[in-house]
C-alpha positions in Angstrom: 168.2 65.4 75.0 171.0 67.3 76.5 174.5 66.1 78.3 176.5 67.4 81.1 178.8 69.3 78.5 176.1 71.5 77.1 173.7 72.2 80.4 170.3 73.9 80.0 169.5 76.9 81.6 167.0 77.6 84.1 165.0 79.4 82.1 165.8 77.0 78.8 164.2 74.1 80.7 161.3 76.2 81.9 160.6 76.9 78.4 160.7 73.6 77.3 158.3 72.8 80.1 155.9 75.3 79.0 156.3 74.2 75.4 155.4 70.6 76.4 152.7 71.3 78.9 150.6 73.9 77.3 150.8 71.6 73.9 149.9 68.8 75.4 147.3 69.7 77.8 145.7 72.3 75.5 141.5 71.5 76.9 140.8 68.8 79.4 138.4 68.4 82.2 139.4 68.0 85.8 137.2 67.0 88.7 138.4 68.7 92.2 137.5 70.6 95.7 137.8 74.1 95.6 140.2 75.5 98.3 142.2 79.2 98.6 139.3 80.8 97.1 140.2 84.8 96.2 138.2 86.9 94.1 140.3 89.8 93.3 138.8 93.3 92.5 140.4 93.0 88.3 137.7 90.4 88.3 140.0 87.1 88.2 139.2 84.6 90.6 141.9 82.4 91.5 142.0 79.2 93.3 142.8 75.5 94.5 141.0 72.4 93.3 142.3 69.6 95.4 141.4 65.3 95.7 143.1 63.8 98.8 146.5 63.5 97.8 147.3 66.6 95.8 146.0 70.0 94.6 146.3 72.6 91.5 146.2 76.3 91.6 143.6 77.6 89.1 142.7 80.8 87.5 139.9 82.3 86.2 140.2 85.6 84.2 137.3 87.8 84.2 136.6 87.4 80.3 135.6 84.0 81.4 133.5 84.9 84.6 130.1 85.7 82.9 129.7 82.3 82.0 130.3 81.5 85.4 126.1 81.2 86.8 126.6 79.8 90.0 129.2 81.1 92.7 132.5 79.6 93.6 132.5 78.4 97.2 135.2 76.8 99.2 134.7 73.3 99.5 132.4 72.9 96.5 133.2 69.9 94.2 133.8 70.7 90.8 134.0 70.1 87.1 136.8 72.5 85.3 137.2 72.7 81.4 140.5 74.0 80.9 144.4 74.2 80.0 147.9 74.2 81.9 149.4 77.4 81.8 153.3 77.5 83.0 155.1 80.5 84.3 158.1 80.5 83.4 160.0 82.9 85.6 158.7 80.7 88.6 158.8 77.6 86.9 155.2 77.4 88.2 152.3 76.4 86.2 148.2 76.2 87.2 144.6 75.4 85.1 143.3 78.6 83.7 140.1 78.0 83.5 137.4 78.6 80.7 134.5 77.0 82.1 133.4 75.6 85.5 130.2 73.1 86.4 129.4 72.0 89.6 130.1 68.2 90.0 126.9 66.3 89.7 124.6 69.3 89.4 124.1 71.6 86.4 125.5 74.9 86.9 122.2 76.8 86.3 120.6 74.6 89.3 123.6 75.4 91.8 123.6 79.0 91.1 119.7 79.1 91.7 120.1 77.3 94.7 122.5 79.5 95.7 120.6 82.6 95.2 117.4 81.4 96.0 119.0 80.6 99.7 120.8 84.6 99.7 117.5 86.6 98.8 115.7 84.6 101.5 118.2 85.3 104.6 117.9 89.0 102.8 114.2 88.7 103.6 113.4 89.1 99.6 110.5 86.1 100.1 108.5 87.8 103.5 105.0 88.0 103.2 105.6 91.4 105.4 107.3 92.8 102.1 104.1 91.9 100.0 102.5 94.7 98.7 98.6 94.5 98.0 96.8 95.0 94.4 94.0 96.9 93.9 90.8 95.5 93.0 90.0 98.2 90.0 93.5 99.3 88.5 93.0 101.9 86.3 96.6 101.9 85.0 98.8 98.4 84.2 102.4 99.0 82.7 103.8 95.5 81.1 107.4 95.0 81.0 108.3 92.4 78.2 109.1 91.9 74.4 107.0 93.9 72.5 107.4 90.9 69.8 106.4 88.1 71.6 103.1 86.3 71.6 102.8 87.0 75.5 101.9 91.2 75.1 99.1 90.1 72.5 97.5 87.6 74.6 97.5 89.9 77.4 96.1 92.8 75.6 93.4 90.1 74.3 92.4 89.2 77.7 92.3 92.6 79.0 90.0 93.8 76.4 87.4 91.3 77.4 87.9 91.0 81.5 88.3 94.4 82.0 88.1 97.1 79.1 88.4 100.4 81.0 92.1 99.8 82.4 94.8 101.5 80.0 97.9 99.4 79.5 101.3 100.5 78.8 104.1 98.6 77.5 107.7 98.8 78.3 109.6 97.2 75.3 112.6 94.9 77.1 115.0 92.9 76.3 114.2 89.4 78.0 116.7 87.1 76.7 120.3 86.6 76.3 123.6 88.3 78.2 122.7 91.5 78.6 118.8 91.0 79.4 119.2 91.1 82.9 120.3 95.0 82.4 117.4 96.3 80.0 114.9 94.6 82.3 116.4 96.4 85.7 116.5 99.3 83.8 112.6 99.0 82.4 111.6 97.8 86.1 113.6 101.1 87.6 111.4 103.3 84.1 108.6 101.3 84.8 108.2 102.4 88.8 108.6 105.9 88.0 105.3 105.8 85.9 103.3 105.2 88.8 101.4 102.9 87.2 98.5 100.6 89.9 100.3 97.6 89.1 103.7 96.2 86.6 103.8 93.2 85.5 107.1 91.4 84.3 107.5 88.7 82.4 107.7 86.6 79.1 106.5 83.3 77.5 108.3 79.9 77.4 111.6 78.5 76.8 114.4 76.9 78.4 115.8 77.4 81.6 118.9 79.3 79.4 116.1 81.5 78.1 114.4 82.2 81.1 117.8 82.4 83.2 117.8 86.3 83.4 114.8 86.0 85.9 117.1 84.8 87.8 119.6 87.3 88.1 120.6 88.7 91.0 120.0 92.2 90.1 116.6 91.8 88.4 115.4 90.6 91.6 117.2 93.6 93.9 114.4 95.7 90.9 111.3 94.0 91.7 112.0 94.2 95.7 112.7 97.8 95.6 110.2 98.7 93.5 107.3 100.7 94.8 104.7 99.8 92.5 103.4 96.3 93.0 104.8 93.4 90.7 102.8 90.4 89.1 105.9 88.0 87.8 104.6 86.4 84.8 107.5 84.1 83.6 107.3 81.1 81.2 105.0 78.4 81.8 103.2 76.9 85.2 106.0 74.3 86.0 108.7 77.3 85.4 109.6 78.7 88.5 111.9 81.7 88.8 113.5 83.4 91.6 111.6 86.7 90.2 108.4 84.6 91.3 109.9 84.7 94.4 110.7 87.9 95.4 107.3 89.7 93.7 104.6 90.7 95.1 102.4 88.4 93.1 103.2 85.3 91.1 101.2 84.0 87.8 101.9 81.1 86.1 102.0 82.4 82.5 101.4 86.4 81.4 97.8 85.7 80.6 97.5 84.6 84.0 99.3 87.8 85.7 96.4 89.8 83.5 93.4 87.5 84.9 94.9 88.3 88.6 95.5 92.0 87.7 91.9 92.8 86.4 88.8 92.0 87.6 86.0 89.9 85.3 83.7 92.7 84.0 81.3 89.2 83.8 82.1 88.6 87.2 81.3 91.9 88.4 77.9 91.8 86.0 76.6 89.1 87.9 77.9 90.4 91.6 75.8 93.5 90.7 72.6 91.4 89.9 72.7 88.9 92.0 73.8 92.2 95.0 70.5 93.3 93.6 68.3 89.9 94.7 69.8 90.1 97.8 68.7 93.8 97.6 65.5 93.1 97.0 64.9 90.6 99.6 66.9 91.9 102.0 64.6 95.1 101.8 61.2 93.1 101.6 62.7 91.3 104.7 62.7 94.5 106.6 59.6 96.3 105.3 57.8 92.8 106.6 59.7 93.2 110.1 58.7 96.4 109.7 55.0 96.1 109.1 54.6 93.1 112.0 55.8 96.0 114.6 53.8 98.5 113.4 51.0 96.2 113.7 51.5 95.6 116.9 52.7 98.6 117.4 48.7 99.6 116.1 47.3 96.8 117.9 48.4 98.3 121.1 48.1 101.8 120.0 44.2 100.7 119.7 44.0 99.1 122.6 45.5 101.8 124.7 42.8 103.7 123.3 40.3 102.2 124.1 41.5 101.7 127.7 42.1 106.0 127.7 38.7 106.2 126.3 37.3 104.2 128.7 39.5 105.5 131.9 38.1 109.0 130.2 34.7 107.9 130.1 35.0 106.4 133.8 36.2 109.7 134.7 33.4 111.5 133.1 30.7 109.3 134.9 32.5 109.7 138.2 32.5 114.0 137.2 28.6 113.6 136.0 28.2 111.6 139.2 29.4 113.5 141.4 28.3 116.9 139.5 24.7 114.9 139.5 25.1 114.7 143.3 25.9 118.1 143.9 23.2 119.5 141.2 20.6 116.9 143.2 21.4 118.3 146.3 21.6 121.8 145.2 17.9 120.9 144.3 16.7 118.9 146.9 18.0 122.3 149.2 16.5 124.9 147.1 13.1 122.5 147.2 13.3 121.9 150.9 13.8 125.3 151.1 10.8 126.3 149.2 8.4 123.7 150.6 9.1 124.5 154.0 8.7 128.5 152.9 5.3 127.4 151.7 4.7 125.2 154.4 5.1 127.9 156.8 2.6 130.4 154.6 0.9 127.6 154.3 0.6 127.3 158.1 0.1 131.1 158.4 -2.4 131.3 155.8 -4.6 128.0 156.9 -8.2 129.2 156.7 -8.6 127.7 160.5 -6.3 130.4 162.0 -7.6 133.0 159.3 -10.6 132.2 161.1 -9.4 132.6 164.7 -7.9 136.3 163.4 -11.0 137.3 161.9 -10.5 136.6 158.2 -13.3 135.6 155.0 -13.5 135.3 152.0 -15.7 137.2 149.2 -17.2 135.9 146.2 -19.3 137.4 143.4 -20.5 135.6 140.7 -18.7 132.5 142.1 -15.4 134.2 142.1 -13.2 135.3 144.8 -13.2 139.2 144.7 -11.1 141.5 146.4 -13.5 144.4 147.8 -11.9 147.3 145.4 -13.7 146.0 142.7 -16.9 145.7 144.1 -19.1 148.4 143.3 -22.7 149.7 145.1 -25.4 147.2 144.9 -23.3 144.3 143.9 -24.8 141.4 145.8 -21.9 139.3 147.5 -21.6 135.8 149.7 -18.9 135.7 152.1 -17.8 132.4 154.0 -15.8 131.3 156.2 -14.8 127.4 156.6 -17.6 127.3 159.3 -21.0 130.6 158.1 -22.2 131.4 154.6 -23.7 134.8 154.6 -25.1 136.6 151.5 -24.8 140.6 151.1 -25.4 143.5 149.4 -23.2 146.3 149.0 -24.8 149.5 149.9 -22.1 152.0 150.7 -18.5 152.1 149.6 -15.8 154.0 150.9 -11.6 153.9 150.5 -9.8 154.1 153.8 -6.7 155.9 153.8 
């Protein structure tokens, strides 16, 4: 205690202040609303936690930031681990703090919530940004431990689904502090390979473990990467904002290599049962095939035999009509003849002979022309009406 004789100074009662203060309120926890939020470009954050009836400045020195998951909002309740620190040239004093919680709600859950809501109104989650994976990948680069049991089981399961696809692993760092930087810089290594498809991931553990999945710059990585991006992180029920923002998401690693590579199995039995269908599909048509072309016969025949018999019917009308004209050709020629030998006929008849003085000779019973008759030949000449028999007794040629 002091009296009015022997005053403190300003500064002696400041000091005693701090003394007190900072001994007595060395680590507490203090529930509050942030307000006056500043983050200042050192890295300190410093701010307000307030109830309704009062308020404390706070500060947060950037040492202490990287525990700091989730970001500090105005208006956000709060849990603050900390200790009073007075100033003494001010006589001012605030809660520097050494760790912060959101009130109610783990730190790790905020801070995904928090991020989860930023890379969505940055368009991180549109389907529009998916890129497709190929069906037959002939290159796969893996970026994960190169310890853990998550490369082997996906180099196992590769070698049986699909043998022929090289793999090539990118050994990362995937837990603790300073994970989040060795897998951006694997991702960035990775994309330069030009590799079909990357897969990032690693097996199990707790959210702590997995928590560099989450960070903010591991997921800028897998959305500007150009090759596409399986994430392959812990366990089915463990869901990471590198999930997310990939192109794909598997469940586990050995999942991300089942949806990378097809089933040589699968394909085996595509092929033979592609062949069935083959096969039938082919037999289909040759039958199709073979119905038109015998119909396609069928009519071919009968449109021959129609032709043959519009030929034929042609041919009888030609022989017809060539009959005709040969018929009448003859029938001329005939008429012609027998009225030629009608009318020597006519000339020749033995009555007019008769009337013109004409008979006929005969010698031995023959008809004789008189130049071969010879002297003393005996002869009969007729004529339709007198028989008279002769003998030749002179002979003369009349010139």
């Amino acid at each position: 205690m002091t009296d009015s004789l022997n005053p403190l100074t300003v500064s002696q009662l400041n000091t005693q202040i701090k003394s007190l203060l900072e001994s007595t309120f060395i680590s507490m926890y203090v529930e509050g609303e942030i307000s006056n939020l500043t983050v200042h470009s050192s890295g300190h954050i410093y701010f307000s936690i307030k109830d309704k009836d009062s308020n404390i400045s706070c500060v947060m020195f950037k040492g202490n930031t990287y525990s700091l998951k989730f970001k500090l909002e105005v208006g956000l309740k709060v849990v603050i681990n900390g200790a009073i620190s007075v100033y003494t040239p001010r006589g001012s004093y605030q809660l520097v703090c050494s760790k912060i919680e959101p009130s109610g709600i783990g730190g790790l859950a905020l801070a995904y919530e928090q991020l989860k809501k930023k890379f969505k109104d940055l368009g991180y989650f549109d389907t529009t940004h998916k890129k497709q994976l190929p069906k037959f990948p002939k290159t796969i680069v893996i970026v994960t431990s190169p310890t853990g049991a998550a490369i082997e089981d996906m180099k196992k399961i590769a070698s049986q689904r699909w043998p022929l696809t090289k793999l090539i692993l990118v050994p990362t760092l995937v837990q603790g502090e300073s994970a989040k930087y060795d897998i951006v810089s694997s991702i960035k290594y990775a994309d330069s390979l030009q590799a079909d498809i990357m897969i990032v991931g690693r097996g199990g553990g707790s959210i702590e473990d997995l928590w560099a999945f989450n960070e903010e710059t591991v997921c800028e990585a897998i959305f500007n990467a150009n090759t596409p991006i399986i994430s392959a992180v812990g366990h089915e029920s463990d869901f990471m904002l590198s999930d997310l923002v990939a192109d794909v998401r598997a469940s586990t690693p050995s999942n991300a290599i089942e949806l990378a590579l097809p089933s040589k199995n699968d394909i085996l039995f595509y092929m033979e049962d592609l062949g069935h269908n083959y096969d039938r599909y082919f037999m289909n048509i040759l039958n199709q095939k073979k119905l038109i072309l015998d119909r396609l016969l069928s009519q071919f025949h009968q449109n021959s035999i129609h032709i043959q018999l519009d030929n034929m019917k042609n041919n009888l009308t030609n022989i017809k009509n060539n009959f005709h004209t040969l018929l009448n050709n003859i029938l001329n020629s005939k008429e012609k003849e027998i009225k030629f030998l009608l009318e020597n006929f006519i000339l020749n008849e033995p009555s007019k002979r008769l009337n013109k003085g004409f008979v006929q000779a005969f010698h031995d019973n023959k008809i004789v022309n008189l130049s071969d008759l010879q002297i003393n030949d005996t002869i009969e000449i007729t004529d339709t009406k007198i028989y008279i028999k002769a003998q030749i007794v002179d002979k003369k040629v009349l010139h």
